[in-house]
N, C-alpha and C positions, 0 to 999 in steps of 0.2 A: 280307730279313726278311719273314716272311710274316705277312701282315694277318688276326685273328682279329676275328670277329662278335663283338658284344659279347653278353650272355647273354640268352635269354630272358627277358622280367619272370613270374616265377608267376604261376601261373592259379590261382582260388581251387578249383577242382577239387585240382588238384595239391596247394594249401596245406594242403587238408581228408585228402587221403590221404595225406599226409609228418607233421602233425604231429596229424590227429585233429580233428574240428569246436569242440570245446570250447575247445582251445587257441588254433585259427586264430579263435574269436571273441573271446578275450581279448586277442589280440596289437592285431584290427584298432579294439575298444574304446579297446585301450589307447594309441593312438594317435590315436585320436579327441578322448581326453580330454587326451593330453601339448600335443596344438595350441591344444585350446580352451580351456586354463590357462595357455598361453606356458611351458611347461616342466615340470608338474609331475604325473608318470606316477600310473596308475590305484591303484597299488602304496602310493603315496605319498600318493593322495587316503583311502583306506583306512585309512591308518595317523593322519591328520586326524582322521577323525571319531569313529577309536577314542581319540585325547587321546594316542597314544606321540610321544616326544622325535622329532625330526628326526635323518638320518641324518647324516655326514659326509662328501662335501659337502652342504650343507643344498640340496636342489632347490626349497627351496617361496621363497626368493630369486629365482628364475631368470622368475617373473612382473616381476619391478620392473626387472628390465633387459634383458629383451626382448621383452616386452609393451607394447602399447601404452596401455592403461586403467590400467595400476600404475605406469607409467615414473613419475609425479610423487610418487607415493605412496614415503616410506621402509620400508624391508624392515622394521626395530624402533624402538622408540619407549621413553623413560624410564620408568619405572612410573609416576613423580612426576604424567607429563602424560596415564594411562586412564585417571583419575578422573573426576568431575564437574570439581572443581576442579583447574588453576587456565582451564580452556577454557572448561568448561560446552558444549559439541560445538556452539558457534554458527555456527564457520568451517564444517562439517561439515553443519550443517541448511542453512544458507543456500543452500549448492553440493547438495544434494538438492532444496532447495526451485526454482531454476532450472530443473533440470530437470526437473519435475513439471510448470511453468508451461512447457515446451518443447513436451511429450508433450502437453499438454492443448490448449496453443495448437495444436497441430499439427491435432487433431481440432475444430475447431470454424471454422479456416480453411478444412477443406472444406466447410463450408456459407455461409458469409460470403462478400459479393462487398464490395469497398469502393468503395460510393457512394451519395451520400444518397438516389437512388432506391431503392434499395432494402436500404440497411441495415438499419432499425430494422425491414423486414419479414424480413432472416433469422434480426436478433434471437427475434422472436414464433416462427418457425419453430423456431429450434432448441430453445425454451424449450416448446413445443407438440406440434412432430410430431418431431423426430428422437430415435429413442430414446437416451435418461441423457442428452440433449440436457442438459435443464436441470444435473444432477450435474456434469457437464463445466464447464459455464459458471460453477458456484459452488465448485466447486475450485479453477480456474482464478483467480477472479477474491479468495476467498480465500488463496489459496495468495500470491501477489500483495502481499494486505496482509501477509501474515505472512512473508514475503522481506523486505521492508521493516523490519519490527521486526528479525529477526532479523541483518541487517548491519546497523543501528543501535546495537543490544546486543552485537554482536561488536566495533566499533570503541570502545563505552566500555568496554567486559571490556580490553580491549587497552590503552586509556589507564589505567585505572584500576592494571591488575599492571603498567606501565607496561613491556610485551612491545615499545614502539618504540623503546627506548635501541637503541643501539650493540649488534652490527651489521644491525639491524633498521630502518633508518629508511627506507628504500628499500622495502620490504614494506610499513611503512605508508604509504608516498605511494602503492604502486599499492591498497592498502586504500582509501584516500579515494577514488580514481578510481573504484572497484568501487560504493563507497556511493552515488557521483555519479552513475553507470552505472545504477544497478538503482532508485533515484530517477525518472530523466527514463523508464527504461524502463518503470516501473508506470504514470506520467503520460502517455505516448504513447497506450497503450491504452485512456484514460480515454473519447479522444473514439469510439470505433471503435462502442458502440452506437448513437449517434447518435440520442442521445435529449436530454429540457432541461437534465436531471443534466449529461452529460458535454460538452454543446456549449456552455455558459455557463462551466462550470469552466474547458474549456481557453481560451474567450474572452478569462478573466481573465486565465490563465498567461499566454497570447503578448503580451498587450498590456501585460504588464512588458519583455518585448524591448522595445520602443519607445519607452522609459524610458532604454536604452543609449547612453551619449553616447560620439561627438559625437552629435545629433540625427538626421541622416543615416543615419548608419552601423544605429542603432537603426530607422527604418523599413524600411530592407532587410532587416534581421534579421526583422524583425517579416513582411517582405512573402515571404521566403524560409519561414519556418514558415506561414504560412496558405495561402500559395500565389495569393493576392489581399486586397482590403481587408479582405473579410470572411472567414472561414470559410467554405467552400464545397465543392465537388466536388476541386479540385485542396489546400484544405489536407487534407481527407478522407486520399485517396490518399496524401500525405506522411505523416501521420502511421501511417500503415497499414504502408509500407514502412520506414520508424523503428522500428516496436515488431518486424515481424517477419523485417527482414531486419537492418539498419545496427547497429541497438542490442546484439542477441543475439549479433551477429557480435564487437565489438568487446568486446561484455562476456566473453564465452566467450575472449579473448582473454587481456585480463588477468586474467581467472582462473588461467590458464596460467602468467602470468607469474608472478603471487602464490606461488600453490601451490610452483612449484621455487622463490621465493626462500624461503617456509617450508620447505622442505628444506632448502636448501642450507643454511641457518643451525640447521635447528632447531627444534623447539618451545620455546617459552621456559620454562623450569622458575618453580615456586610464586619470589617474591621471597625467601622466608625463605632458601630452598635454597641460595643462592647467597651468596658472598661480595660483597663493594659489589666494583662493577667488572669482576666476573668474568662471560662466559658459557660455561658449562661444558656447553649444550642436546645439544654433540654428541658430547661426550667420556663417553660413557655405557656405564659399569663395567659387564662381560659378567652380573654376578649382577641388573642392572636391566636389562637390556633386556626388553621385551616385544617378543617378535614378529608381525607382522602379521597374518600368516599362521600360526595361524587366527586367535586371538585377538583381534586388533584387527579385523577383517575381521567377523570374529561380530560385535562391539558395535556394527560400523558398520550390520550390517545390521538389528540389533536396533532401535536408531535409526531408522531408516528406514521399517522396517514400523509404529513407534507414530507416526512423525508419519505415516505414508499415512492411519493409522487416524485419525488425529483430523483431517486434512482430509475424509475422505467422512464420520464421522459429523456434523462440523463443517455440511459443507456438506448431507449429509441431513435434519439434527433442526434444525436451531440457526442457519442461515445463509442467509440467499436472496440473490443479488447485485442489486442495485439496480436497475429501468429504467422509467423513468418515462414521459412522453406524449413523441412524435416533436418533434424539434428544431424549434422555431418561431425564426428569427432575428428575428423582430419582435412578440415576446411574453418581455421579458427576467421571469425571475420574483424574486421578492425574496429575499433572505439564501439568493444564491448564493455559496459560497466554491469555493475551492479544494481539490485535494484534502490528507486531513491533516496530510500530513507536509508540505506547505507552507503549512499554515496561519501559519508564524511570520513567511513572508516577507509573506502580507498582515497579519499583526497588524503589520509594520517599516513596510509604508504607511500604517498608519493614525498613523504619526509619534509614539511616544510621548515625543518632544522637543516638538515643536509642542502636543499634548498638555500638556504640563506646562506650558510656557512659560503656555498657555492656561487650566490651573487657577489657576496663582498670578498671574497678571492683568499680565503681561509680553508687551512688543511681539515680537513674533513680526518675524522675518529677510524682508525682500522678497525677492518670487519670482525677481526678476533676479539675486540671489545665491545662494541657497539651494530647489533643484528638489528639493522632499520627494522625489517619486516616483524619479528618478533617483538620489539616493542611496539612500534608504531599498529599493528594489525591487530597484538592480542594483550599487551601487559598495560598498556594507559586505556583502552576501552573497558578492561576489565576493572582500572583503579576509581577510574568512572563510575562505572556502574555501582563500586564499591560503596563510593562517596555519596551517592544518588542515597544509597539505602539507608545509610549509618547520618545521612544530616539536619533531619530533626533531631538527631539526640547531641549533636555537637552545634546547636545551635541556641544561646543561652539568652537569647534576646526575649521578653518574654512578652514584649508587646509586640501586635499584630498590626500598626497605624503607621499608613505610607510613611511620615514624617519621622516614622521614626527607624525607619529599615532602609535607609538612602542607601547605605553598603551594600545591603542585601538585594536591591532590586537591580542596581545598576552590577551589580556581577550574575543576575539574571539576565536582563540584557548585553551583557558581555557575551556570553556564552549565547546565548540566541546568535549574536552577529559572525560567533567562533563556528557555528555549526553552519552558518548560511557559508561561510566563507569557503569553508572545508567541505562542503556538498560541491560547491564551485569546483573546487581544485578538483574534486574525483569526477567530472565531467572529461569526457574525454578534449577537451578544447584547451586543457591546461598540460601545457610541460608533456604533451605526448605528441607527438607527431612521425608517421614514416618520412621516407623520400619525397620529395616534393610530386616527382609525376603519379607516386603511388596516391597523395593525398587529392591529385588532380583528377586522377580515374575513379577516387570515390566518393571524391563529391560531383560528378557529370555522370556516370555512369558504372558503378557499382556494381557489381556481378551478385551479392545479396545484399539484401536491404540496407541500409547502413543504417547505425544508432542515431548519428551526429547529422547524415543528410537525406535520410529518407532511401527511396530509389531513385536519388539520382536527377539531374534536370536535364537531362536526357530524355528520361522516359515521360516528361511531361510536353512531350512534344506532340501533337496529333501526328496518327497513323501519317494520314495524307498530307501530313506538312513535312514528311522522311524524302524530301525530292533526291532524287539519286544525282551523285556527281562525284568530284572534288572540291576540298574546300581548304586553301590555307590563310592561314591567321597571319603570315607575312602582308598577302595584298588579298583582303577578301574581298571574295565577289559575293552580295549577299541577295539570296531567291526573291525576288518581289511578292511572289505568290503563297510564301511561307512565310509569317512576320514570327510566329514562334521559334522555327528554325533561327530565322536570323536574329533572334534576342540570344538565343542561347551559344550563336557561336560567337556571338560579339560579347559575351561575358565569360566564353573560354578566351578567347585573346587578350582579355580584362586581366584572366587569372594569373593567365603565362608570362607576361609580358610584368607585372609587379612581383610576381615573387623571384627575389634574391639568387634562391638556388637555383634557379630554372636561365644561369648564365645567357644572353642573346639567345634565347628561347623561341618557338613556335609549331606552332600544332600541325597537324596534317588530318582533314575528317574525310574518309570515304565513306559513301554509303551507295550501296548496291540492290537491288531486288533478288533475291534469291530464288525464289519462285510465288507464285501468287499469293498475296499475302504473308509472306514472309520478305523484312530486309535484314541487309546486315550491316552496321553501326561500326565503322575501325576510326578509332583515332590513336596518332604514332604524334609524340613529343618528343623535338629534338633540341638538344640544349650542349653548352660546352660546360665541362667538365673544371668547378674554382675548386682554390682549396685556399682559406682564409682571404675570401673576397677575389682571390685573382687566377686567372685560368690557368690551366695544367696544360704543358708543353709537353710532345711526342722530344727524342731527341736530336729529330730535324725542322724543331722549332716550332711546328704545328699542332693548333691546338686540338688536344682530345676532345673530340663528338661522341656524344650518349646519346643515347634511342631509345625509347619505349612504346609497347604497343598493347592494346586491348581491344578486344570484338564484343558485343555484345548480339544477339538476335533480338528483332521486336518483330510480333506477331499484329496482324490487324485486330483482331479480337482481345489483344494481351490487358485491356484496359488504358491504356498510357493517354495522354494529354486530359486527363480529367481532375 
């Protein structure tokens, strides 16, 4: 048997004089484009954008099973579920929003090093010299919050049409996971500027670890997140390799998983749709299918491009990300919390059992029984989250139709109003307060930014309205020339003069020029000294006077009255 060469491959010379250059560029387009669609020829993209029917066999399928970017995605969908309702495209923004925070993280880790040397200076850096530096950083750090609402509002959409009966309860336990995921992942990132904002916040976070009983087990916990006792260079780097490697890895993960079990089952049709008991999401009559391709593929992109647009105007006109003066570990500032979305776990420390007990005048449980912080911080968030996972399958009801889940929705709304309440309480405005002059100096002028009042309404005074003098809240004399000046001192004598502990109270403001363009800002609060409403006597009768004092410096250039 004689062995034949196998044939030459064509030369694009040859290609161009056998079939003509117009054809040989059509053929080699069209091939360009059948790879980079996973199957679906030039011919075919053509007949897309002019809106004609698919041929038979339908090639615009041929993406979802041999592609890799469509393999999760279903080839059609129910008409019931393009709508707004019953999705409202939360599952679909969320998994956009991801990968917005990927691509952006991606760009702003090339100028980041992680460590407290010099973190908060690549902060300034990228927010100063690298160009859309800052855009990056408030997309980013937007985009972030709005991940957060958006699995938030996905998993009550889900409770609410109640999409986790039977055979969905498996999709929402890895839903809970996702929620949990994209939770600790916003919160990893918090400490990375490394400023008083994000290093006191996660202070508070890790030192609920430590709350995990047994006691033991909870210090390691606690010693493994910080990476020593305090915050420092080694919890830095942990949280760094958390938010950009461990988290996204694991998150990206069950996303995967998620997605093919929403496949595999289905979108859940509106409740009305459906008969009790029945889910019919996949058995979808050929005159309802929508196809993906283009149709749903359009709307996805449509989607896409208004939330891109409302994160850069968002983050252009209407949004700066937060960063305040360099981490001092040894300058704690007041009514630091946490960040929002677990505000409800510090409103569950501040005990609102112990609380009550404590309003209606009932002996409160000794601490050798009853560890407010370890329950409240770590063993009912965790029985939570327990019950979050385990309540489709403890849930026997087996119709989906509002009428018929009165129980079920209104302890969904219970709990919505438990969580709003308890975000409340963990603000710092509930059940925390210093001394009254400490709470006077940080709402008027605060030495760092305050959570609760900003910098201060002091510093919102114009340069040129700082007229130098004396000023007391007994008999003010107030500047004609300065109407800012005198609103703000007419709302410090507001402050002093109503609050309780600030016994026959009154201020004292100097302010001085210290040299050109710099003043200097002293106000001294002097008050008598009660103790259950009524003043403390010296024991020649006289009443004890307390004093307080605080300076701040304001620069002409500092920014202030704007």
């Amino acid at each position: 048997m004689a062995l034949r060469w196998p044939e030459p491959i064509p030369t694009l010379q040859k290609e161009v004089q056998q079939y003509g250059w117009r054809r040989v560029i059509f053929m080699h387009l069209d091939e360009l484009v059948t790879r980079v669609t996973a199957g679906i020829p030039l011919t075919e993209v053509r007949n897309i954008i002019r809106g004609e029917p698919p041929p038979r066999p339908n090639p615009r399928v041929k993406p979802h099973t041999e592609g890799f970017i469509l393999h999760i995605k279903p080839s059609f969908y129910h008409e019931a579920v393009t709508r707004i309702y019953p999705t409202f495209r939360l599952g679909m923004l969320s998994t956009y929003l991801f990968f917005v925070e990927v691509i952006t993280g991606i760009f702003l880790m090339i100028f980041y090093t992680p460590s407290p040397l010099v973190a908060y200076e690549n902060m300034l850096r990228i927010l100063n010299n690298v160009p859309f530096g800052q855009l990056m950083r408030d997309i980013h750090r937007l985009g972030a919050e709005a991940m957060v609402v958006a699995v938030m509002l996905h998993m009550l959409r889900t409770f609410f049409t109640a999409s986790y009966k039977r055979p969905r309860q498996f999709t929402w336990a890895t839903g809970v996971i996702l929620l949990v995921l994209t939770l600790f992942l916003s919160f990893s990132g918090y400490l990375l500027p490394w400023d008083q904002l994000s290093y006191w916040a996660v202070t508070i976070g890790t030192s609920m670890a430590e709350a995990a009983p047994p006691p033991a087990l909870g210090r390691v916990v606690n010693l493994i997140l910080r990476g020593a006792p305090d915050i420092g260079a080694a919890g830095l780097l942990r949280f760094y390799l958390l938010h950009v490697v461990f988290l996204p890895l694991l998150l990206l993960l069950f996303l995967f998983v998620h997605y093919y079990k929403v496949v595999r089952h289905g979108l859940s049709l509106p409740p009305e749709m459906e008969a009790v008991g029945e889910d019919t999401a996949r058995k979808v009559p050929p005159e309802k299918r929508v196809p993906y391709i283009p149709d749903i593929a359009i709307q996805e992109a449509l989607w896409g491009i208004a939330l891109l647009a409302f994160l850069v105007v968002g983050a252009a006109f209407f949004y700066d990300a937060p960063l305040e003066q360099h981490a001092d570990p040894l300058n704690t500032p007041m009514h630091t919390t946490a960040p929002w979305y677990f505000l409800w776990v510090q409103g569950l420390l501040k005990d609102p059992f112990l609380l009550a007990l404590k309003r209606l005048g009932l002996p409160q449980p000794p601490a050798t029984i009853y560890d407010s912080k370890t329950f409240m911080g770590v063993i009912l968030p965790g029985l939570l989250l327990l019950f979050l996972m385990v309540m489709p399958y403890l849930d026997f009801n087996i119709s989906r139709l509002y009428r018929h889940r009165r129980k079920a929705l209104v302890a969904g709304l219970v709990g919505v109003a438990a969580w709003t309440v308890l975000s409340y309480m963990g603000t710092p405005a509930f059940a925390v307060s210093a001394s009254a002059d400490v709470e006077v100096f940080q709402e008027f002028m605060p030495l760092n930014p305050d959570p609760l009042y900003g910098e201060g309404r002091v510093r919102t005074i114009p340069y040129e309205q700082l007229v130098p003098g004396t000023y007391d809240t007994r008999n003010l004399q107030l500047p004609a020339d300065a109407p800012k000046l005198a609103k703000v001192l007419k709302e410090l004598k507001h402050r002093i003069d109503e609050d309780p502990q600030l016994y026959q109270g009154y201020g004292i403001v100097r302010i001085s020029e210290v040299q050109a363009g710099l003043k200097r800002f002293e106000l001294t609060i002097h008050w008598i000294r009660t103790e259950d409403g009524q003043p403390v006597l010296t024991p020649e009768g006289n009443p004890v006077a307390e004093e307080s004092k605080q300076v701040i410096y304001l620069h002409r250039d500092g920014g202030h009255g704007h």
